[in-house]
C-alpha positions as CSV (number, residue, x, y, z in Angstrom):
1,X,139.5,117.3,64.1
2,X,137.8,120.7,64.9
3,X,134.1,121.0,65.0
4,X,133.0,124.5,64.5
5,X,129.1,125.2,66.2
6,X,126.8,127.9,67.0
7,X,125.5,128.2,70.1
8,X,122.8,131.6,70.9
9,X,123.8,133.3,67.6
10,X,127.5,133.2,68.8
11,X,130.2,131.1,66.9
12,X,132.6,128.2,68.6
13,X,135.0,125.9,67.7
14,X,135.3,122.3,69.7
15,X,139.0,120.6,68.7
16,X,139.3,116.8,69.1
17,X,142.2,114.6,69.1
18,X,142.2,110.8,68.5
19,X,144.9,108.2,68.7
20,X,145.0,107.4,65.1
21,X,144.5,108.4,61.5
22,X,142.9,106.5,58.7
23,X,141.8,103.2,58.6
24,X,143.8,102.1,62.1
25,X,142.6,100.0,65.1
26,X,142.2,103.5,67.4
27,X,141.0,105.4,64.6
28,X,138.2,105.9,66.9
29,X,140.1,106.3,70.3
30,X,139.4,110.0,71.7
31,X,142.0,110.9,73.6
32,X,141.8,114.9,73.7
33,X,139.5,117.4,73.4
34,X,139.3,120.8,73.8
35,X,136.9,123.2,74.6
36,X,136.1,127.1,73.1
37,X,137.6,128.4,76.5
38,X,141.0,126.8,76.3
39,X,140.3,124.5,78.6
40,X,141.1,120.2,78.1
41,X,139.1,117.7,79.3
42,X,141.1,115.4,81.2
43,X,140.5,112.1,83.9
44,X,136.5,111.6,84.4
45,X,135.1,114.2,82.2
46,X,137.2,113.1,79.5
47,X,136.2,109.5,80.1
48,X,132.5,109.6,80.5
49,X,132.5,112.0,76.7
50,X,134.2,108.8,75.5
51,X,131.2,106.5,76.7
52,X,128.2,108.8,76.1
53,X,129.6,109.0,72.6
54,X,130.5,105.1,72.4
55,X,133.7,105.6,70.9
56,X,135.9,104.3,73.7
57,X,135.4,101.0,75.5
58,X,136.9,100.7,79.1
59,X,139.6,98.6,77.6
60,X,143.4,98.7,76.6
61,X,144.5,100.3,74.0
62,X,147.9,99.7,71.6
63,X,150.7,100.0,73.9
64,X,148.8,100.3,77.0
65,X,150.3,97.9,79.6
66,X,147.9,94.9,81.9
67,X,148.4,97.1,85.1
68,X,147.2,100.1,83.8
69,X,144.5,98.9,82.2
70,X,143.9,97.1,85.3
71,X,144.0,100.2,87.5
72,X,142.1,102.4,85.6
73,X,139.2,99.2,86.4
74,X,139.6,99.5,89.5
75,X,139.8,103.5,89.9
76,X,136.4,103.5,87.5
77,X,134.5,101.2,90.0
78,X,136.2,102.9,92.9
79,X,134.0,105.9,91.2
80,X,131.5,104.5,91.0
81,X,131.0,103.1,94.2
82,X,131.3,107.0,95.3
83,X,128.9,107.8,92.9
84,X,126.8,105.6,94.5
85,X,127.1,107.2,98.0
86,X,124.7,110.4,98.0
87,X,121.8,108.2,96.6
88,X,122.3,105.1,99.2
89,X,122.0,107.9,101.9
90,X,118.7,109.3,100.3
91,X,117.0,105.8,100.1
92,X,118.1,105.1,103.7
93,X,116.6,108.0,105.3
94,X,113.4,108.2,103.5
95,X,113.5,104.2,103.8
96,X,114.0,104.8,108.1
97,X,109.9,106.3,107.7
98,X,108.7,102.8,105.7
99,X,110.6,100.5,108.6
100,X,109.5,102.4,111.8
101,X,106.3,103.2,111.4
102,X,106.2,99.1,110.1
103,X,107.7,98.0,113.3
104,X,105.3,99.5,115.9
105,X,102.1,98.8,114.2
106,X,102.8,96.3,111.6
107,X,101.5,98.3,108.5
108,X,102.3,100.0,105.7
109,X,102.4,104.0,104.9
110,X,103.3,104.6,101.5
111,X,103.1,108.2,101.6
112,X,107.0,108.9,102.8
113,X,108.0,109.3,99.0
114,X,105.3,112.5,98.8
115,X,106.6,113.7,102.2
116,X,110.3,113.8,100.8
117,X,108.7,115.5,97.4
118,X,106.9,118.0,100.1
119,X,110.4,118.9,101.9
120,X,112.6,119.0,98.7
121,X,110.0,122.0,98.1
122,X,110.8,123.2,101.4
123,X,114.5,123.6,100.6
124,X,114.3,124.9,97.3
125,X,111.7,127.4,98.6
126,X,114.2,128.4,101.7
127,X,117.3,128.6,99.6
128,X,115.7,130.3,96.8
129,X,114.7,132.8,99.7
130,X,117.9,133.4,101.0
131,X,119.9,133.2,98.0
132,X,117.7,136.2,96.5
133,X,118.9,137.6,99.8
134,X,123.0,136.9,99.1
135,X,123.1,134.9,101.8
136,X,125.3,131.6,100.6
137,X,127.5,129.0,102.3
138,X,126.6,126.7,105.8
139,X,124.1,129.2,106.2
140,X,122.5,128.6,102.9
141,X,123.0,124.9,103.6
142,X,121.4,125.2,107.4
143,X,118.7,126.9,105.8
144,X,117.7,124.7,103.2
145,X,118.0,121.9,105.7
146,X,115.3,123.8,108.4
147,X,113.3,124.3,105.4
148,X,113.2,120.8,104.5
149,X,112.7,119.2,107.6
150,X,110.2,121.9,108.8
151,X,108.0,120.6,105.9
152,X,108.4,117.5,105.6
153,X,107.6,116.9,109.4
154,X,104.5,119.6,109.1
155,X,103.1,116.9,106.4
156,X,104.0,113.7,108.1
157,X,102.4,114.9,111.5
158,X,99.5,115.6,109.4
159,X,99.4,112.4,107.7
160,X,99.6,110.7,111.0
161,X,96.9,112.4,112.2
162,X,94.8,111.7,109.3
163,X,95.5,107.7,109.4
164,X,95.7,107.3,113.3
165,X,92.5,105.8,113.5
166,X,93.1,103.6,110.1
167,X,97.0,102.5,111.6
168,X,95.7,101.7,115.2
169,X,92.6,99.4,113.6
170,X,93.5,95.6,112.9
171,X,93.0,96.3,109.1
172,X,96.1,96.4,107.6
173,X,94.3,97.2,104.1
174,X,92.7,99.9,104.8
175,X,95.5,101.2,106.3
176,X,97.4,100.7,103.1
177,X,94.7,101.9,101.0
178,X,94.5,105.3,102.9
179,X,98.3,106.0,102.9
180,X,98.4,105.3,99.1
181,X,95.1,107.8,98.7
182,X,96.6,110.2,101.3
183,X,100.2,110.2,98.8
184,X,98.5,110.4,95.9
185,X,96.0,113.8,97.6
186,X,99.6,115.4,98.6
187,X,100.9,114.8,94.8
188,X,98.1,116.7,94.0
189,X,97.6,119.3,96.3
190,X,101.4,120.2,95.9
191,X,100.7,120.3,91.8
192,X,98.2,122.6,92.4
193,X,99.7,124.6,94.7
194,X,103.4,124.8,92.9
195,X,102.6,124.0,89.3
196,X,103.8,121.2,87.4
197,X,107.3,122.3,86.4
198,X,110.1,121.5,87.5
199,X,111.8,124.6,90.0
200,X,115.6,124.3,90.1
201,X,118.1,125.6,92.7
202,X,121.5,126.4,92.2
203,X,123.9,123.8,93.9
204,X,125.4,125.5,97.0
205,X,128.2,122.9,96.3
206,X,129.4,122.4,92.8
207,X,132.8,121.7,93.5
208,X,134.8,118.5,93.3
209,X,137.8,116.7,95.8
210,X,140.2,115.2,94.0
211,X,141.1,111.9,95.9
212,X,143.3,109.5,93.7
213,X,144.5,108.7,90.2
214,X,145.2,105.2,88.7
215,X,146.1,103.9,85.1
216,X,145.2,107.4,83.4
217,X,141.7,107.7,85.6
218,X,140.9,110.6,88.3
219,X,138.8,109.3,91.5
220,X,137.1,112.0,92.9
221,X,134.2,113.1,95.4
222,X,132.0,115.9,95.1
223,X,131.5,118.3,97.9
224,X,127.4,117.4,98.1
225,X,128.2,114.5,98.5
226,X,130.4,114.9,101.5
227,X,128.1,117.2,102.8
228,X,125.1,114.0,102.6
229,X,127.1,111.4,104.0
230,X,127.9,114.1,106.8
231,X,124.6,114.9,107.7
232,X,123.3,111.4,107.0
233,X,125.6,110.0,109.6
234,X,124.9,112.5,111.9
235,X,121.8,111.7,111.7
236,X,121.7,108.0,112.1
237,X,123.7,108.8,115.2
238,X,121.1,110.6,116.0
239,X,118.4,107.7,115.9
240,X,120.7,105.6,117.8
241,X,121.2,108.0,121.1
242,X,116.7,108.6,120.1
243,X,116.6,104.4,120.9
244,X,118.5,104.8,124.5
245,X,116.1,107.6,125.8
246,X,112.8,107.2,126.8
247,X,111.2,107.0,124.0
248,X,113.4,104.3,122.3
249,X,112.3,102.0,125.8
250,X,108.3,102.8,124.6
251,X,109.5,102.2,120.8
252,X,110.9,99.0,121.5
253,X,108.2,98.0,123.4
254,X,105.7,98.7,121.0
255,X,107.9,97.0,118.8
256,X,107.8,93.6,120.9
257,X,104.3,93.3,121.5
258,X,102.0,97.0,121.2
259,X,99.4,95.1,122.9
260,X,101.1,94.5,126.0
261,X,102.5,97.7,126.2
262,X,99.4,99.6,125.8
263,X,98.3,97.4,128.9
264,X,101.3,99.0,130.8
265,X,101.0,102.4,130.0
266,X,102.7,103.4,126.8
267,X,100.9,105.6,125.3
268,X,100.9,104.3,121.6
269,X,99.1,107.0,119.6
270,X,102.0,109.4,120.8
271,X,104.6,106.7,119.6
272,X,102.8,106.3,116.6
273,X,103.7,110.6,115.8
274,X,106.7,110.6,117.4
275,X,107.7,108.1,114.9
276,X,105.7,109.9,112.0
277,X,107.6,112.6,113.1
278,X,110.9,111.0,112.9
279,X,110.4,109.8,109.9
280,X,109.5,112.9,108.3
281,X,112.6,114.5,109.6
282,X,114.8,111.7,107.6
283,X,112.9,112.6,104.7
284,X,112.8,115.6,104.8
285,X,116.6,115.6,105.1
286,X,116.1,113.2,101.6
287,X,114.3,116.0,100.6
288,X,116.8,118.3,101.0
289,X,119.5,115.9,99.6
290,X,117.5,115.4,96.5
291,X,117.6,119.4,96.1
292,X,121.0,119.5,96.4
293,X,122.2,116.8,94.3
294,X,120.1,117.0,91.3
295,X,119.7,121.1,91.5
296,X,115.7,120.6,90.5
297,X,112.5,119.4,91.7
298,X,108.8,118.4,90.5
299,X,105.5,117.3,92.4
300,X,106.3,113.6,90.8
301,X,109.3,113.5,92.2
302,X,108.9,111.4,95.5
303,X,107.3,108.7,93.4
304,X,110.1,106.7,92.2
305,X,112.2,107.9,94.8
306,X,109.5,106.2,97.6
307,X,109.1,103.3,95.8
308,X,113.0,102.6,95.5
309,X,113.2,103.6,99.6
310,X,110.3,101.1,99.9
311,X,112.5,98.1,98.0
312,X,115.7,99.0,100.2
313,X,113.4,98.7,103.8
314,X,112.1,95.3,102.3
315,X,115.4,94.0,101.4
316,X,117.4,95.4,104.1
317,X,114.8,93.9,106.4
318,X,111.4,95.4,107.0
319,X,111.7,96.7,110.5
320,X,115.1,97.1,111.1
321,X,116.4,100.6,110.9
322,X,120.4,99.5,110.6
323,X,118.9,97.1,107.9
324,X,117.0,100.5,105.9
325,X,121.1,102.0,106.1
326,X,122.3,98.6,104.0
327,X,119.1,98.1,102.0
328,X,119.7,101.9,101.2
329,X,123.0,101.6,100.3
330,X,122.6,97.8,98.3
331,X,119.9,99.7,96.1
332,X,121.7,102.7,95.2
333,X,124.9,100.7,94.7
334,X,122.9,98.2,92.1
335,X,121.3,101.4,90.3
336,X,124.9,103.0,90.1
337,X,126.3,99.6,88.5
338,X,123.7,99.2,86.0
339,X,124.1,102.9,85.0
340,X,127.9,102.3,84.5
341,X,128.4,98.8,82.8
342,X,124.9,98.3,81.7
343,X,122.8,101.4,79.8
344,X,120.9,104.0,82.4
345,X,117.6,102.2,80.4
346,X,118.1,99.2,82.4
347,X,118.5,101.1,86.3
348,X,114.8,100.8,87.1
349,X,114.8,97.0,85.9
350,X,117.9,96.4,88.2
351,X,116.3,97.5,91.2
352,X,112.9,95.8,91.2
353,X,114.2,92.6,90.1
354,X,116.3,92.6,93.2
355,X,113.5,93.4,95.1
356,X,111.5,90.1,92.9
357,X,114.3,88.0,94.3
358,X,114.5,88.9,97.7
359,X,110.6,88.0,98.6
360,X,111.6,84.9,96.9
361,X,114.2,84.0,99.1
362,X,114.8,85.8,101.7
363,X,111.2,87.5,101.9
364,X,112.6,88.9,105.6
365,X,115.5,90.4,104.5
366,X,119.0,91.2,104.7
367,X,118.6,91.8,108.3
368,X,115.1,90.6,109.4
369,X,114.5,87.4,111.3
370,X,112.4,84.5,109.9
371,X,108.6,84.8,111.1
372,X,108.1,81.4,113.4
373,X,105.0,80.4,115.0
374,X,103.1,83.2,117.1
375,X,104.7,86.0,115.2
């Protein structure tokens, strides 16, 4: 069958090819197309046409043998499991803000989703700057990262400022009530200040790594998303050297029992920004991520984005930064799923009702411990 379209005043022609004529079983099977270049659609392109048009269930067709059928199953969820990847790693970082600042002082700043929003400006404004220039490649990439987290930390330091007072008092409402006035202000200020459309950036890495093929299906990563699970790694390594220095032996302290360890000499209100600080680095890396992935930003973007980082430090375990990585990871692996065997209507639903479940029971966590008497 051969469609024939116009597309800006110019004529083209779209030629499909289906498994059957008539009134057959696969009259409906698409199993070709080809595009006004020349080119065919083959492996996951050719697949995800055939389930945004609903014309081809994942399914055998005639003549199509159990272990091919079987391994194309198993290459799709091997896809999306990759798929899944680049988001897991932007919850977890943003998510490492939500579970720090909560283990030294016990409360909640719900502002880390605006500070992501803040440094996903950063690096659309630095690579927009430096791709006017023709600068392009891991220099493109380092800029867009410095950018990001330069950003992201300027607005976290100031947020930490603004709440010190709030986060040091015994209130934990107020505290909560100020970070969730103080996210809502940098919304706001960065509508004002940017506009309310969406700014886009070209993706520095549009290409694609083939990695295996099974029952007719092509597995394959994209080069963002190596690039995020690079730097996201890197990064957690980071943290983890960051927890055997000196100021991992005050965080952990704090951590224990802030009291006590203001009565020793660790100075918390410099912990306290330190760990604003760090925070705002991982998001702004989140930031930069977000950028990169989905090519476009808005001042609303750090909402849902925050509030899904929120449900993976909560069910990873509030106060465990190894438990933000797998809460991370579980979120965007649950969103993925829903996406690919559900309907993309139902990948908001997904996540919170995971999030219901958990503080039913297991209200501490994947990797949180059980609050006992004196906690």
């Amino acid at each position: 069958m051969v469609i024939d379209y116009r597309l800006d005043g110019r004529s083209a022609r779209i030629a499909c090819r289906f498994a059957a004529t008539g009134m057959a079983r696969d009259r409906l099977l698409l199993v070709a197309v080809v595009t006004p270049s020349g080119a065919e659609l083959t492996g996951v392109r050719l697949h995800m046409l055939r389930r945004w048009l609903g014309l081809a269930p994942l399914t055998a067709g005639r003549g199509e043998t159990v272990e091919r059928s079987l391994g194309r199953h198993l290459a799709y969820g091997v896809q999306q499991a990759v798929n899944a990847l680049a988001n897991g790693a932007v919850y977890a970082l943003v998510a490492i803000g939500f579970t720090m600042i909560y283990a030294v002082l016990g409360k909640m700043v719900l502002a880390f989703g605006q500070v992501m929003m803040t440094g996903a400006f950063g690096a659309i404004v630095a690579g927009g700057a430096l791709s006017a220039a023709g600068v392009g490649g891991n220099l493109l990439l380092i800029a867009v990262l410095a950018g990001a987290i330069a950003a992201a930390v300027a607005y976290s330091l100031a947020a930490g400022r603004v709440l010190g007072g709030l986060l040091r008092a015994r209130s934990n409402q107020a505290a909560l009530i100020a970070s969730i006035g103080l996210a809502i202000a940098l919304q706001e200020f960065v509508r004002l200040v940017q506009g309310a459309r969406e700014i886009w950036l070209q993706p520095p890495f549009p290409g694609r790594l083939p990695l295996f093929e099974a029952g007719g299906f092509d597995v394959s990563v994209g080069g963002a998303t190596l690039v995020v699970l690079g730097v996201t790694l890197t990064f957690f390594g980071g943290v983890g050297l960051l927890m055997r220095s000196r100021f991992g032996r005050a965080y952990r302290a704090c951590v224990d029992d802030i009291a006590m360890a203001a009565l020793v000499g660790v100075r918390v209100p410099a912990v306290t920004l330190f760990v604003m600080a760090v925070g705002g680095c991982a998001a702004g890396i989140a930031g930069a991520f977000t950028a990169l992935i989905y090519g476009g930003v808005s001042f609303y973007a750090g909402a849902m984005i925050g509030l899904k980082a929120l449900t993976a430090a909560i069910v990873g375990g509030i106060g465990s930064i190894g438990g933000a990585a797998a809460g991370g990871l579980l979120i965007a692996a649950l969103e993925t799923a829903s996406v690919a065997w559900l309907s993309p209507a139902y990948k908001d639903i997904v996540v919170f009702v995971a999030l219901v479940a958990m503080l039913i029971w297991r209200p501490q966590g994947l990797a949180g411990l059980p609050r006992g008497r004196g906690d």
